[in-house]
C-alpha positions in Angstrom: -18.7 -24.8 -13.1 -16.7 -23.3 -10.6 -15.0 -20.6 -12.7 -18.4 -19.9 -14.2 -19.8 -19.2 -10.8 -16.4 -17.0 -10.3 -17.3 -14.9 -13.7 -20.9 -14.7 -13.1 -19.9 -13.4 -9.3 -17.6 -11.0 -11.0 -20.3 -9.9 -13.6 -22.7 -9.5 -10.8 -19.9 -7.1 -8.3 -19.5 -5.0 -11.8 -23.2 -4.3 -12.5 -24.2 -3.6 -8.8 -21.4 -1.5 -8.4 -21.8 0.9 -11.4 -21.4 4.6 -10.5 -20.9 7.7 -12.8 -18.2 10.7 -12.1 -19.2 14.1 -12.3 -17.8 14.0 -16.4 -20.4 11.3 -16.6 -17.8 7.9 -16.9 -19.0 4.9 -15.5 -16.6 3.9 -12.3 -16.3 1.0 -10.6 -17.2 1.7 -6.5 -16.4 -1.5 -4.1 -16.0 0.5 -0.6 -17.9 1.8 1.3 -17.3 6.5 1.1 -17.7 6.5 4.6 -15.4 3.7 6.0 -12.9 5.5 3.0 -13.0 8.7 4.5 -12.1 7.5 8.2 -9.3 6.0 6.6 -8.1 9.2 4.9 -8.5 10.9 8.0 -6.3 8.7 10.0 -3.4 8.9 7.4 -3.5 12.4 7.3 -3.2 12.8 10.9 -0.2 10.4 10.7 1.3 12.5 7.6 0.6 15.9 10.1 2.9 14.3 12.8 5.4 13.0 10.3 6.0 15.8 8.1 6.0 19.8 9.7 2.6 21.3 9.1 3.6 25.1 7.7 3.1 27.6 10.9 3.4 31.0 8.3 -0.1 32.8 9.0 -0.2 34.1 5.5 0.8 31.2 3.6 -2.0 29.4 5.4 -4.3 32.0 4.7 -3.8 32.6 1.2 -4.2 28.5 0.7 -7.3 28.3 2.7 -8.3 31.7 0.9 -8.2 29.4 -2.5 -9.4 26.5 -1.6 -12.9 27.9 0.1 -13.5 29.8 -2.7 -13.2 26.9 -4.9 -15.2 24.7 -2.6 -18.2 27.2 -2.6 -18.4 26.0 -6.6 -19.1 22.4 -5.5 -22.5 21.0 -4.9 -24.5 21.3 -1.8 -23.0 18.0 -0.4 -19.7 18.8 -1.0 -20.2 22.3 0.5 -21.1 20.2 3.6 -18.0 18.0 3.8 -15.8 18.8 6.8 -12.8 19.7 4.1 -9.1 20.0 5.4 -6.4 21.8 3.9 -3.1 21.8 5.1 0.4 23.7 4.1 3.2 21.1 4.9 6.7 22.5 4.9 8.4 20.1 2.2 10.2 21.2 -1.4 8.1 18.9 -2.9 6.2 20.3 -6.1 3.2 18.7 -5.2 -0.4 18.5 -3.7 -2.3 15.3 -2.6 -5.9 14.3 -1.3 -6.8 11.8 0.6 -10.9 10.6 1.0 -12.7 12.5 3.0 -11.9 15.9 1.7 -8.2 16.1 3.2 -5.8 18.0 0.8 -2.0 18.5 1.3 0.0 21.5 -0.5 3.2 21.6 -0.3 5.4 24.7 0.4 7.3 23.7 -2.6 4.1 24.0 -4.9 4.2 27.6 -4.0 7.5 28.3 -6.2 5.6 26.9 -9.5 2.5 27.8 -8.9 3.4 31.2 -9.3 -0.1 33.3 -8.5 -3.9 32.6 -6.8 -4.8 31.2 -10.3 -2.1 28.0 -10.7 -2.6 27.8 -7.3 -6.3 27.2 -8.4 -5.8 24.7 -10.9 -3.6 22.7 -8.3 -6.0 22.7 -5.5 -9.5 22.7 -7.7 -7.7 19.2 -9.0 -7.2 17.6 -5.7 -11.0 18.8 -4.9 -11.8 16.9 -7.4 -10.3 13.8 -7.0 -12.4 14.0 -3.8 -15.5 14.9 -5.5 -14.9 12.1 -8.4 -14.4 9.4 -5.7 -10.7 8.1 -7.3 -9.6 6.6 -4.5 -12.6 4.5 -4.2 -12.5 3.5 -7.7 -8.4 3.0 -7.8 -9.1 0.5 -4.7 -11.6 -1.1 -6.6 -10.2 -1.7 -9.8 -7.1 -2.8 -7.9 -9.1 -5.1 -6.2 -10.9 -6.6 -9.2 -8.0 -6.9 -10.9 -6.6 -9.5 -7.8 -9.6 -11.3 -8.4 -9.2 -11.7 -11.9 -5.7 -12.6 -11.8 -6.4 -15.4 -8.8 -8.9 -16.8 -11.0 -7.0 -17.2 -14.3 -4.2 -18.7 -11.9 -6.6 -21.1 -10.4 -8.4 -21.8 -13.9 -4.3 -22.5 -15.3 -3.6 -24.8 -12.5 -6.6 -27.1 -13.1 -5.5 -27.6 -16.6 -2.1 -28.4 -15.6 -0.6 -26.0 -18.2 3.0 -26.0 -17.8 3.2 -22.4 -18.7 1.0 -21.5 -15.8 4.1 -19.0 -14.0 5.5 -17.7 -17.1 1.5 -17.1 -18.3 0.6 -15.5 -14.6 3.4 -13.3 -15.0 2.7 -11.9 -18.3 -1.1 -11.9 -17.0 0.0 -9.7 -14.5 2.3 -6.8 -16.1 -0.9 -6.6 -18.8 -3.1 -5.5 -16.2 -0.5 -3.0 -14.2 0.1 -1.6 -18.1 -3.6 -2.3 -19.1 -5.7 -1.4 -16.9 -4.4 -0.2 -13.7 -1.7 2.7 -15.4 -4.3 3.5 -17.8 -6.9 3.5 -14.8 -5.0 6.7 -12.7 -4.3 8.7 -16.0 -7.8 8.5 -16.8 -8.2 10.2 -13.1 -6.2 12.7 -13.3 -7.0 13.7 -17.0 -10.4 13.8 -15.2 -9.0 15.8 -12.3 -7.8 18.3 -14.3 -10.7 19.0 -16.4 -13.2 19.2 -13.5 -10.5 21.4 -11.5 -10.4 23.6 -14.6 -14.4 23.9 -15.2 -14.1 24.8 -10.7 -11.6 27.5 -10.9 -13.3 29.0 -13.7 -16.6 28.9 -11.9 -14.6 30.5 -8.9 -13.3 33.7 -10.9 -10.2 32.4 -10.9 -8.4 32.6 -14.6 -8.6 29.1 -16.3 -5.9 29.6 -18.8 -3.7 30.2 -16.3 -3.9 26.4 -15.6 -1.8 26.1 -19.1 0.9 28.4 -17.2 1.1 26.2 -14.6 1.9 23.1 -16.9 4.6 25.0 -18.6 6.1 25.7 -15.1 6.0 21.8 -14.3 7.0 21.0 -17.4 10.3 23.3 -17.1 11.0 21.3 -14.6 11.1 18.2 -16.1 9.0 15.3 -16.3 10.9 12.9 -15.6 11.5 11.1 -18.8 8.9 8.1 -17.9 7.1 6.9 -20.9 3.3 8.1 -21.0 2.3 4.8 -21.2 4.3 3.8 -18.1 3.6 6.4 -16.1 0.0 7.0 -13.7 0.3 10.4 -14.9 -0.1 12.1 -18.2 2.7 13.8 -19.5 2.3 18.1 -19.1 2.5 18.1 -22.7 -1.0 16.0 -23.0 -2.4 17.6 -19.8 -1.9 21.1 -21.8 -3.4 19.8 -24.6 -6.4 18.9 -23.0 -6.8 21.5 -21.1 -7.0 23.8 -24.1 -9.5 21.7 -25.7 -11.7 22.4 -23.3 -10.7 25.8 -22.2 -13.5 27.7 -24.5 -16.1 25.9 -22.1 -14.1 27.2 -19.1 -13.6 30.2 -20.3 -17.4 30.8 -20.5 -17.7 29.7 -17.2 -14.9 32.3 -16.4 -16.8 35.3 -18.0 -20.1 34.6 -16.5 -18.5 34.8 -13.3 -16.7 37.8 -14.4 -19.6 39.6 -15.2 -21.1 39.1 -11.7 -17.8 40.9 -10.3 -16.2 40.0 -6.8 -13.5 38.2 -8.2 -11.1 36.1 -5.9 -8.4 38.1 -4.7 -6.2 35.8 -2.7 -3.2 37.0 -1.7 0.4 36.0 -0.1 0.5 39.1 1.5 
């Protein structure tokens, strides 16, 4: 009876919880946006005193310059949100957001992402990440998969099986490869093709978003197995993003035909 009134609990937390991204998947939400957002906030504030925040004017400028441009393509709500974007000085070849609309470049982005356009497909990703509510629904599945796994152990203990480590262990590396890997590529597959359908929106060229693959990808991928890894491998991200470039690239040409296209620069 107990572990029934665990499942049906479970059941319950699942179907009250229900959410849908902006592609329309259904996502599981356990936290509350706003507490999540103060909690963003305070790590990047931490991150801004561990790691120098990037004091060239232009560099700032031509970030900023791409990410408000992207930003006026979100909805009203999101146009609202007090959004941060900051240049760290670090080689890393990355970007990150954090709930509550803070995003991190990195100056070392800047060397792959060779024009306003990659720079675009980096930063329209990380807006939507925010916009998608993944950290929410990482946390989430992270903590329903806790639940799950304390329940089987419990369940295993009252039979006595004397397999119940080895089983728990086995339990647990399927749900890191099962659910939870499979879980962040699905995010950031997602990512991308919201980030394209934004910078497309924006003026900004969305093949260009292929380019910046083939930069990452020249630089290696690390060799991780797809299925492994919480990212997709540039090879797959390219793929999909050229499945679903013809719908970007109306997006593109409609914007196009209004004129005033972004014109970000480095100086």
């Amino acid at each position: 009876m107990r572990h029934f009134t665990y499942a049906l609990l479970a059941v319950s937390v699942l179907l009250a919880s229900c959410a849908h991204s902006p592609t329309g998947r259904r996502q599981l939400m356990l936290f509350d946006e706003s507490k999540l957002s103060a909690m963003g906030s305070q790590t990047f504030e931490g991150m801004k005193k561990e790691t120098p925040v990037s004091s060239n004017k232009k560099i700032n400028q031509y970030v900023q310059c791409v990410a408000n441009t992207l930003i006026k393509q979100t909805d009203a709500k999101w146009q609202q949100s007090p959004w941060e974007v900051v240049v760290f000085e670090d080689d890393q070849v990355n970007a990150f957001a954090l709930p509550g609309g803070k995003i991190g470049v990195y100056t070392g982005l800047l060397l792959v992402a060779e024009n306003q356009h990659q720079l675009a497909a980096v930063i329209g990703h990380e807006i939507a990440h925010v916009m998608a509510g993944h950290s929410n629904e990482r946390l989430s599945s992270d903590q329903f998969i806790q639940t799950a796994l304390t329940v089987a152990d419990s369940a295993l203990a009252a039979t006595g099986s004397q397999y119940q480590q080895q089983l728990m262990t086995a339990f647990g590396v399927g749900a890191q490869i099962g659910v939870a890997l499979p879980f962040s590529r699905t995010h950031e597959s997602e990512a991308d093709i919201i980030g394209l359908d934004l910078m497309a929106k924006a003026g900004f060229e969305p093949a260009q978003s292929v380019k910046l693959w083939q930069n990452m990808a020249a630089k290696g991928s690390g060799g991780t197995p797809q299925f492994l890894s919480s990212h997709p491998v540039p090879e797959n991200r390219i793929k999909a993003l050229d499945a679903h470039m013809a719908v970007a690239e109306g997006y593109f040409q409609q914007r196009r035909s209004q004129g005033a296209l972004p014109a970000c620069s480095k100086g």
